[in-house]
ChimeraX commands (.cxc) that place a marker at each C-alpha (Angstrom):
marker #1 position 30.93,-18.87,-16.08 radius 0.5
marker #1 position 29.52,-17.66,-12.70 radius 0.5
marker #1 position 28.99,-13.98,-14.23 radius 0.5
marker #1 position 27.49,-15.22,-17.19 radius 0.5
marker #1 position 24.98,-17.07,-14.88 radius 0.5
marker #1 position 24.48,-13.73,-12.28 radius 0.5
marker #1 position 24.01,-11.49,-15.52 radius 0.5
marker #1 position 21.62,-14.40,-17.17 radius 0.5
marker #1 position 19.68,-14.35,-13.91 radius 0.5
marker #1 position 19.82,-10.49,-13.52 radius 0.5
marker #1 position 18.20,-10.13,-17.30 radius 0.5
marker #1 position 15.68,-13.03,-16.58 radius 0.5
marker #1 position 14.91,-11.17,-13.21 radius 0.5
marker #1 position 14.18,-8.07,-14.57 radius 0.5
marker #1 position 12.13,-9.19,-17.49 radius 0.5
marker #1 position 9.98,-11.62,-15.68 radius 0.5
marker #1 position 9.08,-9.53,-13.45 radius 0.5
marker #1 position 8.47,-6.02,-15.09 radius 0.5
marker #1 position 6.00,-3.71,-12.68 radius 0.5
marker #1 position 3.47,-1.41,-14.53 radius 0.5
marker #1 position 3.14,1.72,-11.90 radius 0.5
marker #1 position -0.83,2.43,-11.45 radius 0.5
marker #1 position -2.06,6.23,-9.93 radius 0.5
marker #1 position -5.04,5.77,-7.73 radius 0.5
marker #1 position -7.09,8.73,-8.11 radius 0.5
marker #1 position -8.66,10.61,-4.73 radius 0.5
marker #1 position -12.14,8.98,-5.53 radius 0.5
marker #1 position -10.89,5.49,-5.82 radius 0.5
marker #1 position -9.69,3.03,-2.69 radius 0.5
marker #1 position -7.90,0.32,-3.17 radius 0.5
marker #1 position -8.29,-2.58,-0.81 radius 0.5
marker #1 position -5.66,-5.12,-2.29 radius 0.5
marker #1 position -4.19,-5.86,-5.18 radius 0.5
marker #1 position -2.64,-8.76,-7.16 radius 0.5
marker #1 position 1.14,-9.69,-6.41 radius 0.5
marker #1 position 1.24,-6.27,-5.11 radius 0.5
marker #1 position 1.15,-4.77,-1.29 radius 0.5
marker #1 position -1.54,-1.66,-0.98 radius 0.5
marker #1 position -3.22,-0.02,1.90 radius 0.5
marker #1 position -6.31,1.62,1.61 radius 0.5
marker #1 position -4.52,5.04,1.74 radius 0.5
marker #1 position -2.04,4.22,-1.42 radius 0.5
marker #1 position -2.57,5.99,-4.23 radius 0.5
marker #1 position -0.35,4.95,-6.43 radius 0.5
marker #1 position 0.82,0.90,-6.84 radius 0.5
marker #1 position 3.47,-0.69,-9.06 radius 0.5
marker #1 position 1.56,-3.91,-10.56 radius 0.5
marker #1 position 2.86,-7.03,-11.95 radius 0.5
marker #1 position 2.61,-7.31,-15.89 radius 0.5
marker #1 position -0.41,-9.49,-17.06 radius 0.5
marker #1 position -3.60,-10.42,-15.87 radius 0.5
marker #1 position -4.76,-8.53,-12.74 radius 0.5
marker #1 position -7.25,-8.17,-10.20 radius 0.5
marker #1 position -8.11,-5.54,-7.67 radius 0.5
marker #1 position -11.17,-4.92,-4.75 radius 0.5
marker #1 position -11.67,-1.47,-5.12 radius 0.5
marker #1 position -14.44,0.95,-3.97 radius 0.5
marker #1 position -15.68,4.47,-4.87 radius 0.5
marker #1 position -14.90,7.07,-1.77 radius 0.5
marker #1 position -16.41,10.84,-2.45 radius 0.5
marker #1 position -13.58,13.19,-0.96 radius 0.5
marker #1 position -16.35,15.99,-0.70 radius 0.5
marker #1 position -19.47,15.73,1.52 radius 0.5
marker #1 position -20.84,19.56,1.22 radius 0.5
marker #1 position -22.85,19.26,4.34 radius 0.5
marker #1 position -20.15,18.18,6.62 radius 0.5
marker #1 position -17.78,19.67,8.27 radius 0.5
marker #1 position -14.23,17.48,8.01 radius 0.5
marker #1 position -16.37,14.89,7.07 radius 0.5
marker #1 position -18.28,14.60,10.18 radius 0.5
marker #1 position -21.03,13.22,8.85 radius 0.5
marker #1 position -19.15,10.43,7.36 radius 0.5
marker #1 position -17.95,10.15,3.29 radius 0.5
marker #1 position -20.03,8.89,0.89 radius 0.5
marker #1 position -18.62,5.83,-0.63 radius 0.5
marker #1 position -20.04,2.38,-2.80 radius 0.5
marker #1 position -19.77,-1.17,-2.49 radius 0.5
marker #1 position -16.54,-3.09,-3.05 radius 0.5
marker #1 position -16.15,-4.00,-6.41 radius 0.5
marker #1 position -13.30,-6.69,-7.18 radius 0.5
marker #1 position -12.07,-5.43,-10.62 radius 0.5
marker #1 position -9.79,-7.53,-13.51 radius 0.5
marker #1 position -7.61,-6.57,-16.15 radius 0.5
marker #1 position -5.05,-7.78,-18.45 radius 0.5
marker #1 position -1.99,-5.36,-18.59 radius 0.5
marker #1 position 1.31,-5.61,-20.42 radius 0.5
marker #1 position 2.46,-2.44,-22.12 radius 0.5
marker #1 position 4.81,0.06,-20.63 radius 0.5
marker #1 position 2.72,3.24,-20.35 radius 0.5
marker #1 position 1.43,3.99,-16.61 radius 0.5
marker #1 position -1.81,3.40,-15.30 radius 0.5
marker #1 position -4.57,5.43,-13.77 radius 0.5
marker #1 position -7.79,4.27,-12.12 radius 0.5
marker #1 position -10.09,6.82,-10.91 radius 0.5
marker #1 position -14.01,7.14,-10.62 radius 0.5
marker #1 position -16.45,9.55,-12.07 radius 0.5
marker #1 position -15.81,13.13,-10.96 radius 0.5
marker #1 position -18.54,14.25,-8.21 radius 0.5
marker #1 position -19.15,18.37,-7.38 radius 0.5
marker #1 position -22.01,17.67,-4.74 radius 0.5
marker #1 position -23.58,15.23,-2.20 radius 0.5
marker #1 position -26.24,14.42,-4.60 radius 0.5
marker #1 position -23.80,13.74,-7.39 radius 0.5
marker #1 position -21.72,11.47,-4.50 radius 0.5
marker #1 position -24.57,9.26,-3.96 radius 0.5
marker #1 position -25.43,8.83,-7.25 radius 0.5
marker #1 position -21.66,7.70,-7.69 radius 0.5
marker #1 position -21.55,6.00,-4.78 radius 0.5
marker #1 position -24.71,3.19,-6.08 radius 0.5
marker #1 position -23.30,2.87,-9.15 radius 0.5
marker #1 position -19.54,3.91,-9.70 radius 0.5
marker #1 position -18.49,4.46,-12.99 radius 0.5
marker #1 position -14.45,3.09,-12.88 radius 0.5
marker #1 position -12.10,4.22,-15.66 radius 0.5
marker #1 position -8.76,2.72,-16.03 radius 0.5
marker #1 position -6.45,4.90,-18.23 radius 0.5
marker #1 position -2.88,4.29,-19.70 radius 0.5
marker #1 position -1.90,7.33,-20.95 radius 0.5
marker #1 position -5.34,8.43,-23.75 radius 0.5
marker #1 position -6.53,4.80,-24.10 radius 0.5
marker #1 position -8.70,3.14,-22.19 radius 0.5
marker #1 position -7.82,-0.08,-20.89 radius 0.5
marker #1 position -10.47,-2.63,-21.15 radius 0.5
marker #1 position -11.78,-4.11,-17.73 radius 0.5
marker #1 position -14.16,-6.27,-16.01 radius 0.5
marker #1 position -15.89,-5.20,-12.45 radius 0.5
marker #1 position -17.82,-7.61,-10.17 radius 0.5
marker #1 position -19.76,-6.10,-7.54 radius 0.5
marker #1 position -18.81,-8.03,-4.20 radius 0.5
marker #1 position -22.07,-8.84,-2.04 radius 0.5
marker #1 position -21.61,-6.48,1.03 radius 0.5
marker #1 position -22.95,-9.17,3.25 radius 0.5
marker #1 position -19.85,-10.99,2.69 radius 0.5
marker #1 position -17.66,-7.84,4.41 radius 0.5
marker #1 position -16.98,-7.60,7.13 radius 0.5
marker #1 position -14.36,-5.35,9.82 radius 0.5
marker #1 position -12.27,-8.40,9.53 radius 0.5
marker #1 position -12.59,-9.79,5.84 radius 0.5
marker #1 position -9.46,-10.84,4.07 radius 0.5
marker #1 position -9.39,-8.85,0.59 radius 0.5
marker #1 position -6.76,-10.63,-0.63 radius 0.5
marker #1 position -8.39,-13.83,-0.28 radius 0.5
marker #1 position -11.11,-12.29,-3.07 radius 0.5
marker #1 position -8.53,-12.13,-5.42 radius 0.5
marker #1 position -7.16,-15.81,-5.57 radius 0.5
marker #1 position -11.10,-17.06,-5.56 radius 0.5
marker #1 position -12.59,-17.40,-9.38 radius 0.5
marker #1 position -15.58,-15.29,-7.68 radius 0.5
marker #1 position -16.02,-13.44,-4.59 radius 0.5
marker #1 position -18.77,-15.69,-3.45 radius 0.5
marker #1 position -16.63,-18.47,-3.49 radius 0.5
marker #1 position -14.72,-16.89,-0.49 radius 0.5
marker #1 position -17.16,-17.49,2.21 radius 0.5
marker #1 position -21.19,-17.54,2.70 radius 0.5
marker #1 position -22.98,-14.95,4.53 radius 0.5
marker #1 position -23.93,-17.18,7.13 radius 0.5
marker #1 position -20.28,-17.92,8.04 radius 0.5
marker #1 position -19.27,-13.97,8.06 radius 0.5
marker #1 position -22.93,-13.63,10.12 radius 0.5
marker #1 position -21.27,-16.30,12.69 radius 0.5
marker #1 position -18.00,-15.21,12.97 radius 0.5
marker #1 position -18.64,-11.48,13.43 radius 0.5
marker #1 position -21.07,-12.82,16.08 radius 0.5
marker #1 position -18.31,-14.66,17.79 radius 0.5
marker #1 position -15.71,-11.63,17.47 radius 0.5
marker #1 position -18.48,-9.36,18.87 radius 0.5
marker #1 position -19.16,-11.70,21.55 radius 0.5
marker #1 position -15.74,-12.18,22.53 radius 0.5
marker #1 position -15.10,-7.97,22.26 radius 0.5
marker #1 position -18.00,-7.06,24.58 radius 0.5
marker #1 position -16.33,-9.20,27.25 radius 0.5
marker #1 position -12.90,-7.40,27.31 radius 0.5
marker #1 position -11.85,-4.69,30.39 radius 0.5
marker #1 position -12.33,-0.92,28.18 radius 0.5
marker #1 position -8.29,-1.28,28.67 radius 0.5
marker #1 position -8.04,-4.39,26.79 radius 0.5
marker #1 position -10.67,-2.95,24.03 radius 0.5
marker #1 position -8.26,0.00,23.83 radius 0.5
marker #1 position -5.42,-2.34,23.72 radius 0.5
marker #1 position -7.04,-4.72,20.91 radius 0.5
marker #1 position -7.85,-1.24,18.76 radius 0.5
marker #1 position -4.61,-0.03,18.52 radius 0.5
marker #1 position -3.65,-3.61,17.69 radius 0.5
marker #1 position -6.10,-3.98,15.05 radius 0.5
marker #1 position -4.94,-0.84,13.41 radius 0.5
marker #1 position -1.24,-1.37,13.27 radius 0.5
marker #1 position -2.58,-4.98,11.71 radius 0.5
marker #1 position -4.58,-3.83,8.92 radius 0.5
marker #1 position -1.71,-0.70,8.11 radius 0.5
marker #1 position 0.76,-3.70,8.35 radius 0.5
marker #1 position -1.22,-6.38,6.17 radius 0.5
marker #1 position -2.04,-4.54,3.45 radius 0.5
marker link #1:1,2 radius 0.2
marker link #1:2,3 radius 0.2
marker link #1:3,4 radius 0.2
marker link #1:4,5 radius 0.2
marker link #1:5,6 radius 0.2
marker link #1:6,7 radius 0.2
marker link #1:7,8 radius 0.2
marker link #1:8,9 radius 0.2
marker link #1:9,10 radius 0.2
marker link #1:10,11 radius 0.2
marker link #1:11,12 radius 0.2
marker link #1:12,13 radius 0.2
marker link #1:13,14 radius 0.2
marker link #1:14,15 radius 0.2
marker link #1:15,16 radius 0.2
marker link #1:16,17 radius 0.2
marker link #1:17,18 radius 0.2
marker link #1:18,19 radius 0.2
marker link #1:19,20 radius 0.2
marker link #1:20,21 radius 0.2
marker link #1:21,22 radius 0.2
marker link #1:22,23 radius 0.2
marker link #1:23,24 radius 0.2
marker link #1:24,25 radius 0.2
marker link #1:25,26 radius 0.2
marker link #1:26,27 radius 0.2
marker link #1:27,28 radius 0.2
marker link #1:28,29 radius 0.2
marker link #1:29,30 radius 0.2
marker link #1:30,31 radius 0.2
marker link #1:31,32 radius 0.2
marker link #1:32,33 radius 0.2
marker link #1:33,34 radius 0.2
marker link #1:34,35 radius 0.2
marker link #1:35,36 radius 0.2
marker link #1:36,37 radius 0.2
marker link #1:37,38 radius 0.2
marker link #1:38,39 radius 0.2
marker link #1:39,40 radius 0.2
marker link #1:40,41 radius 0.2
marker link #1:41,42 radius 0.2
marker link #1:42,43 radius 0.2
marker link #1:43,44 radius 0.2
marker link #1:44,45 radius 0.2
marker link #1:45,46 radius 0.2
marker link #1:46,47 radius 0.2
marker link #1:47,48 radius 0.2
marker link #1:48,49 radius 0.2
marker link #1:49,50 radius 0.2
marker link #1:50,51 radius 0.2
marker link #1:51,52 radius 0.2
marker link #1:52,53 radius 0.2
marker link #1:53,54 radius 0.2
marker link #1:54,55 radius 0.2
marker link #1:55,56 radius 0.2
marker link #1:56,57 radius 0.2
marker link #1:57,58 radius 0.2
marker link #1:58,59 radius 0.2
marker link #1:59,60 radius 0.2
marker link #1:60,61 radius 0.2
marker link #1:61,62 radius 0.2
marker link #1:62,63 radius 0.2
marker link #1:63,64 radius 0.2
marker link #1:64,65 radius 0.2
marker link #1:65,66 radius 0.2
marker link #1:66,67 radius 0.2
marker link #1:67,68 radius 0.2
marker link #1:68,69 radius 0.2
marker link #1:69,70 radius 0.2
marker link #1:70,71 radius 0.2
marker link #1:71,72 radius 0.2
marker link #1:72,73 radius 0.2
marker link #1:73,74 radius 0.2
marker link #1:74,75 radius 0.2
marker link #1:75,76 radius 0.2
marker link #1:76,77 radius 0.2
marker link #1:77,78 radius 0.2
marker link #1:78,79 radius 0.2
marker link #1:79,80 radius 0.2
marker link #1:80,81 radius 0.2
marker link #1:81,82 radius 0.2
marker link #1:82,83 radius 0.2
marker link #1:83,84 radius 0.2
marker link #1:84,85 radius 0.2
marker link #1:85,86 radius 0.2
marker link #1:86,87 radius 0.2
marker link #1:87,88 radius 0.2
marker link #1:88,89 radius 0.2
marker link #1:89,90 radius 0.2
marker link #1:90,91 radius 0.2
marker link #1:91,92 radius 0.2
marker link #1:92,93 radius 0.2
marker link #1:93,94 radius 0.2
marker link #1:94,95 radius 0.2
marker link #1:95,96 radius 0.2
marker link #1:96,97 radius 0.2
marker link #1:97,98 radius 0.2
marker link #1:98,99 radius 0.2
marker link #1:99,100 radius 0.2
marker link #1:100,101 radius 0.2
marker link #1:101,102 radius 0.2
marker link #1:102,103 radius 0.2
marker link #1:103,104 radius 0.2
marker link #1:104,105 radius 0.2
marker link #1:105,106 radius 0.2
marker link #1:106,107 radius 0.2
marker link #1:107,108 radius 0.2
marker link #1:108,109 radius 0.2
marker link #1:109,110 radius 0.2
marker link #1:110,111 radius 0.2
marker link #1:111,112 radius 0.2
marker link #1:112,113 radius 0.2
marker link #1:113,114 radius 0.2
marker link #1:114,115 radius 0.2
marker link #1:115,116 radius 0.2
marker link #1:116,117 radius 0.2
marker link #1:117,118 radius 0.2
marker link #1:118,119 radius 0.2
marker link #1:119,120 radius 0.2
marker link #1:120,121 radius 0.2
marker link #1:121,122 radius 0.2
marker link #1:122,123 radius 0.2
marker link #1:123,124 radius 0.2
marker link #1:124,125 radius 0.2
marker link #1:125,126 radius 0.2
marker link #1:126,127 radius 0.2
marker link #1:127,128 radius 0.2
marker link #1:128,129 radius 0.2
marker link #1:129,130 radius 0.2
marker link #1:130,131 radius 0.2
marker link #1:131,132 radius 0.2
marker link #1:132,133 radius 0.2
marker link #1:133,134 radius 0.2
marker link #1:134,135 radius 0.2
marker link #1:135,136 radius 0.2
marker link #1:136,137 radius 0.2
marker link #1:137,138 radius 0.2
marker link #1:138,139 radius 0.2
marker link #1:139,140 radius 0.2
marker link #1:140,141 radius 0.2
marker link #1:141,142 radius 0.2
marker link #1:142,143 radius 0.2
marker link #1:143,144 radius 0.2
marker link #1:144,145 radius 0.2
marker link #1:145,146 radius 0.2
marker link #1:146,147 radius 0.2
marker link #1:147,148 radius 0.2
marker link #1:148,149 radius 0.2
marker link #1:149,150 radius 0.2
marker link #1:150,151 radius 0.2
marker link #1:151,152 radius 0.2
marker link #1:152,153 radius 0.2
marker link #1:153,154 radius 0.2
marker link #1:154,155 radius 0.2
marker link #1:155,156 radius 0.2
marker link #1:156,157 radius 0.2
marker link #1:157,158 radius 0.2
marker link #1:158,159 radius 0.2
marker link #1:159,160 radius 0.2
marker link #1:160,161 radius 0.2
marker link #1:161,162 radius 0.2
marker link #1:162,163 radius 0.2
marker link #1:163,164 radius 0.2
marker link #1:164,165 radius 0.2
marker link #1:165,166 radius 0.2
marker link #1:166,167 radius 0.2
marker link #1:167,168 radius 0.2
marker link #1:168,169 radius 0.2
marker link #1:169,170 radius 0.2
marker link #1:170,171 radius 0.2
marker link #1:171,172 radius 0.2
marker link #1:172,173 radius 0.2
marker link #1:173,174 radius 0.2
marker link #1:174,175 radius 0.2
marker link #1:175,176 radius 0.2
marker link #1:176,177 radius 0.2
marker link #1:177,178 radius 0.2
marker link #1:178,179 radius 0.2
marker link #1:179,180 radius 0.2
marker link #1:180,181 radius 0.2
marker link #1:181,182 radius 0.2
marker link #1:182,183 radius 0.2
marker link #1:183,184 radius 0.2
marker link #1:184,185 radius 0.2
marker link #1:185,186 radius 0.2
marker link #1:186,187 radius 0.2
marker link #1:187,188 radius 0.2
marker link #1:188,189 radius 0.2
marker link #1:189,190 radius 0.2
marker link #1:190,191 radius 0.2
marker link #1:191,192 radius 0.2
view
């Protein structure tokens, strides 16, 4: 009886919780993701069958007039991005494919997402998230469990609480600015 339970839990396991693998193209960051863990430098994800959402963002990985990107990349607005997913073939998200820093910009205001599993397209909604509401600190997973990514937080709040984190950074030794840095970074590489 108990190894007809483990193998009844085993097959219920694995079925309920089947994971659709997603490639992330160069041109495409991913800030977080649905019942899955991502950084910003994944680019590929295994995904959770059924509906799905994701805060993504365009990201050019060519500048022309920089040298190793000096001049910063050229990238868009987050975009919180939802899908309903259940077959077996694998996924691939990538953005419209830029050859210059004119073509990059152009991207970059309006990015044109594809989502791919194998020659079909997979049908999708985007949302453009209001960049006033991001911050250095903003919680992308907490876009993804609101019904809209104004519902997170106002403006005004992010406006005061970037404020008070500014505030409270200025007042800090350069050692203990150093120290909160390297912190922050091993947070966010941890977190998402």
């Amino acid at each position: 009886m108990k190894s007809l339970m483990l193998l009844f839990l085993l097959i219920f396991t694995h079925t309920g919780f089947a994971q659709r693998n997603m490639q992330i193209a160069d041109n495409v960051v991913v800030m977080a993701a649905k019942g899955a863990k991502v950084s910003m430098f994944s680019k590929q994800v295994d995904l959770p069958d059924g509906d799905q959402k994701l805060v993504v963002k365009f990201d050019s990985p060519i500048n022309p007039e920089s040298i190793n990107q000096g001049k910063g990349r050229i990238t868009s607005a987050f975009y919180l991005l939802a899908f309903h997913y259940t077959d077996s073939a694998p996924l691939m998200l990538a953005a419209g494919n830029v050859s210059n820093e004119r073509e990059a910009k152009s991207e970059a205001l309006s990015p044109q997402f594809t989502l791919t599993a194998g020659n079909r397209a997979v049908p999708f909604t985007l949302e453009k998230i209001d960049k006033e509401g991001v911050t250095l600190f903003t919680d992308f997973n907490a876009w993804l469990n609101s019904k809209r990514g104004e519902d997170v937080s106002s403006p005004a709040q992010n406006r005061d609480e970037t404020e008070k984190v500014q505030r409270a950074f200025i007042g800090l030794s350069d050692k203990q600015k150093v120290i909160f840095m390297q912190w922050l970074l091993t947070y966010k590489e941890e977190s998402m």
